[in-house]
C-alpha positions in Angstrom: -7.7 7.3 5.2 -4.4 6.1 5.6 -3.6 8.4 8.8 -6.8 7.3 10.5 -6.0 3.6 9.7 -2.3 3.6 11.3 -3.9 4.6 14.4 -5.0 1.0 14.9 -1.2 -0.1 15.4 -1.3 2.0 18.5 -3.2 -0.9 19.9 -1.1 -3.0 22.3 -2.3 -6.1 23.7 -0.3 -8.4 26.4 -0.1 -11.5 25.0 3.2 -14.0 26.1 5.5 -15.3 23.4 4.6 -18.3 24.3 0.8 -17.8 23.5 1.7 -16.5 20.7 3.4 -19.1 19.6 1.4 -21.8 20.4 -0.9 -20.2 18.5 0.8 -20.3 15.1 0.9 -24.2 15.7 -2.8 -24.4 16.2 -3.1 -23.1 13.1 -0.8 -25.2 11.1 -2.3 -28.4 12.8 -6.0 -26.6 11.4 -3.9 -26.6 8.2 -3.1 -29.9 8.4 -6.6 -31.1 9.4 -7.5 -29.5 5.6 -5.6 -32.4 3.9 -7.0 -34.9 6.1 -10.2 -34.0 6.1 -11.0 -32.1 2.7 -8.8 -33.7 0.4 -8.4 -37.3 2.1 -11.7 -37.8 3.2 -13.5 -35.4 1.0 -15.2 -34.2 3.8 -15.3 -30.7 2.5 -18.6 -29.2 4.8 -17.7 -31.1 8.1 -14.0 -29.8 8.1 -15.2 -25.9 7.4 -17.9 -26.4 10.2 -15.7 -27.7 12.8 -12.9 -25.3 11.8 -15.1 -22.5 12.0 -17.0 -23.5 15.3 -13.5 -24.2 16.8 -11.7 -20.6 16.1 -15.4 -18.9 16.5 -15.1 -20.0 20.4 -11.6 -19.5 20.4 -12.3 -15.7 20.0 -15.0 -15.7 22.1 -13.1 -17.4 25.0 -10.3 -14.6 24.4 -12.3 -11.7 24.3 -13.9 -13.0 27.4 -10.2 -12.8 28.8 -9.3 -9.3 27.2 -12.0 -6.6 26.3 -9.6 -5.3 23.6 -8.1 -8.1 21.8 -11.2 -7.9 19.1 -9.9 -4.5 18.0 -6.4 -5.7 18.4 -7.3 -8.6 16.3 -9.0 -6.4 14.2 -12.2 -8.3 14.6 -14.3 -4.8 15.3 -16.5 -1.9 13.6 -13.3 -0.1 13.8 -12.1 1.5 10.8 -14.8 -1.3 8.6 -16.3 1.4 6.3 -12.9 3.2 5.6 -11.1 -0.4 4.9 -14.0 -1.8 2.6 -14.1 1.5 0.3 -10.8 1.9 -0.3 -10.6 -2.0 -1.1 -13.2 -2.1 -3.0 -12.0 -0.5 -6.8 -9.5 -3.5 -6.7 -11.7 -6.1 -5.7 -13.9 -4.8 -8.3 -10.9 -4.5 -10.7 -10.2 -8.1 -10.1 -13.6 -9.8 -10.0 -13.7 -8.1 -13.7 -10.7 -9.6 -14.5 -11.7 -12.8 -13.6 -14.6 -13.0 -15.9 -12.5 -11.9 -18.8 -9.8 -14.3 -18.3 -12.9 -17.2 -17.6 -14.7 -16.2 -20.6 -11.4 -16.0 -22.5 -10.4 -19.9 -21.3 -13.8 -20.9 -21.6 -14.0 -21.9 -18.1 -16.8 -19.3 -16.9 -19.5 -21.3 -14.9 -21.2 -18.5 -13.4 -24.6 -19.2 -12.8 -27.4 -18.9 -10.0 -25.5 -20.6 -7.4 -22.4 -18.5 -7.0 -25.4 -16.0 -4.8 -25.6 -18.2 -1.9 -21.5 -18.7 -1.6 -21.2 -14.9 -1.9 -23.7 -14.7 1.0 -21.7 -18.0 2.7 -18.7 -18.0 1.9 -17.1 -14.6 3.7 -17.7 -16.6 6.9 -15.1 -18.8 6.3 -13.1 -16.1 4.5 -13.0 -14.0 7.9 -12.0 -17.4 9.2 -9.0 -18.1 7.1 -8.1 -14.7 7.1 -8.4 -15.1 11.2 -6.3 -18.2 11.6 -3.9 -17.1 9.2 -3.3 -13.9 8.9 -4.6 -12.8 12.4 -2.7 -14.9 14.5 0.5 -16.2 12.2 1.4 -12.5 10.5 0.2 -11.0 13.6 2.4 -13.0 16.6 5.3 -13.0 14.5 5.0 -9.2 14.0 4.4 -8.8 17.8 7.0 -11.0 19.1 8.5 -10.0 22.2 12.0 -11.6 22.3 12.3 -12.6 18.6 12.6 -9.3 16.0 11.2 -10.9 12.7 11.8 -9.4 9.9 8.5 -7.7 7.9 9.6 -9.3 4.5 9.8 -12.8 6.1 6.5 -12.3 7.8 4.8 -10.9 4.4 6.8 -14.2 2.6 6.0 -17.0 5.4 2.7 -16.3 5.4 1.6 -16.1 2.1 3.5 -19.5 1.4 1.3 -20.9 4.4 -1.7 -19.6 2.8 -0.9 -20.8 -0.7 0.1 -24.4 0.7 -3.4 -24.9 2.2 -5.1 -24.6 -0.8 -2.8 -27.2 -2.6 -3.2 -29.2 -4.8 -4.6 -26.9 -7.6 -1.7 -25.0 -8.8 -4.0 -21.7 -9.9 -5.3 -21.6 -7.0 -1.9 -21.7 -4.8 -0.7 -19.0 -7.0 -3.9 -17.2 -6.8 -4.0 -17.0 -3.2 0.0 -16.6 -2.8 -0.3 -13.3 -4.3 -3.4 -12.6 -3.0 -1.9 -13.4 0.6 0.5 -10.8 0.4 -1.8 -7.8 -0.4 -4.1 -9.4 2.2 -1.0 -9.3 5.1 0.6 -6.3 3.9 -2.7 -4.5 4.4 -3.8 -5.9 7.4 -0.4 -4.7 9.3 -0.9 -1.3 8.0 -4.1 -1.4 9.6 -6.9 -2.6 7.9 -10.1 -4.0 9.4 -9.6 -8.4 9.4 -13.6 -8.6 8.7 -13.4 -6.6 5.5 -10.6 -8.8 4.5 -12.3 -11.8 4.8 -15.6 -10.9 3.1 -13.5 -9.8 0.3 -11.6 -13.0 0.5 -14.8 -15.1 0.4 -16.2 -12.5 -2.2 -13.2 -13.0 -4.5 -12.4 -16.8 -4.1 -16.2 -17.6 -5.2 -15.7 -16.0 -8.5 -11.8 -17.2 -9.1 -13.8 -20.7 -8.4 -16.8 -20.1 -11.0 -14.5 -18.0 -13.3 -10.8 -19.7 -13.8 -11.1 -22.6 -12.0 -14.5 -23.9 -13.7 -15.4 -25.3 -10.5 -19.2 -24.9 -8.9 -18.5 -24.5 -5.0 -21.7 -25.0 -4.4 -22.0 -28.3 -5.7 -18.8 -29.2 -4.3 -19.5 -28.2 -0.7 -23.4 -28.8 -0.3 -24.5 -31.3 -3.2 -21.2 -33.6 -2.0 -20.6 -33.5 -6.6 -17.6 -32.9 -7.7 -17.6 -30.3 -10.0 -14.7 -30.6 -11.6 -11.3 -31.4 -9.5 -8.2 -30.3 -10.3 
């Protein structure tokens, strides 16, 4: 699998530094928007929908542009079945985990509403995953007239990813570590849309499972669960 993955580096798309850069700062001011609008303003549902109608017609404006930035992006059928399977013992491995811990801490919530996130909530993953993995790991690997180095990129990412999810200090660390699996796989290869169900498949049950927090309630019934 790992042969028939690395092809997908081949895949060379001409996009200008400075595109590329601008980029990376639509994203951080998408970060920023999160603490305005989600932690501020508690608008939780309205920030997610904008953010995700916003990047959706961003990459349908670009593919519109270029035919072959989806697979470039990674935002294809290519390579989805061989990326999910051999993901999938570790997701498994750490959504089992998970449970333990929770039922360990006492801060297992699971119930009947963790089914609709798990069917929801991989849009947004494939979204996160888009905006910052995508398009931050991504330019910075591609850069034309700037060599980055691949332990900076792995680094500076996953601290951008674990920054947006501030303030609970489980789930920066969660996501931190998760951030670098997720980047190191997606350079080698890996299809972006897998990542992100997984993503939205494993923050639902950190949420319900170590963080004793119902999303559901938090993002559709406007309740706070329980903040951190």
């Amino acid at each position: 699998m790992r042969s028939t993955i690395s092809e997908n580096l081949t895949i060379q798309i001409n996009i200008s530094d400075n595109r590329r850069i601008f980029e990376i700062g639509v994203v951080i001011a998408t970060g920023i928007g999160k603490f305005i609008f989600m932690d501020l303003l508690e608008l939780r549902l309205t920030y997610i929908i904008i953010a995700c109608l916003f990047w959706m017609s961003y990459i349908f404006y670009r593919s519109k542009q270029n035919k072959g930035i989806l697979k470039y992006w990674g935002l294809s059928s290519r390579y989805f079945t061989a990326s999910f399977l051999g993901i999938l013992p570790f997701a498994l491995v750490l959504i089992g985990l998970f449970v333990i811990v929770g039922i360990q801490r006492d801060t297992n919530i699971l119930d009947w509403s963790i089914i609709p996130i798990l069917l929801l909530y991989p849009l947004w993953g494939i979204i996160q995953q888009f905006v910052i993995v995508g398009l931050i790991a991504r330019n910075l690997k591609d850069l034309k007239k700037i060599k980055v180095p691949y332990l900076f990129i792995i680094l500076f990412t996953a601290l951008i990813f674990s920054i947006v999810h501030y303030p609970s200090a489980l789930l920066m660390a969660g996501t931190f570590l998760l951030a670098i699996a997720y980047t190191k796989l997606y350079l080698s290869g890996r299809n972006l849309i897998v990542l992100g169900i997984y993503h939205g498949w494993l923050g639902a049950f950190f949420y319900y499972t170590i963080l004793e927090r119902n999303s559901w309630q938090e993002v559709f019934v406007h309740l706070d669960f329980q903040k951190e």
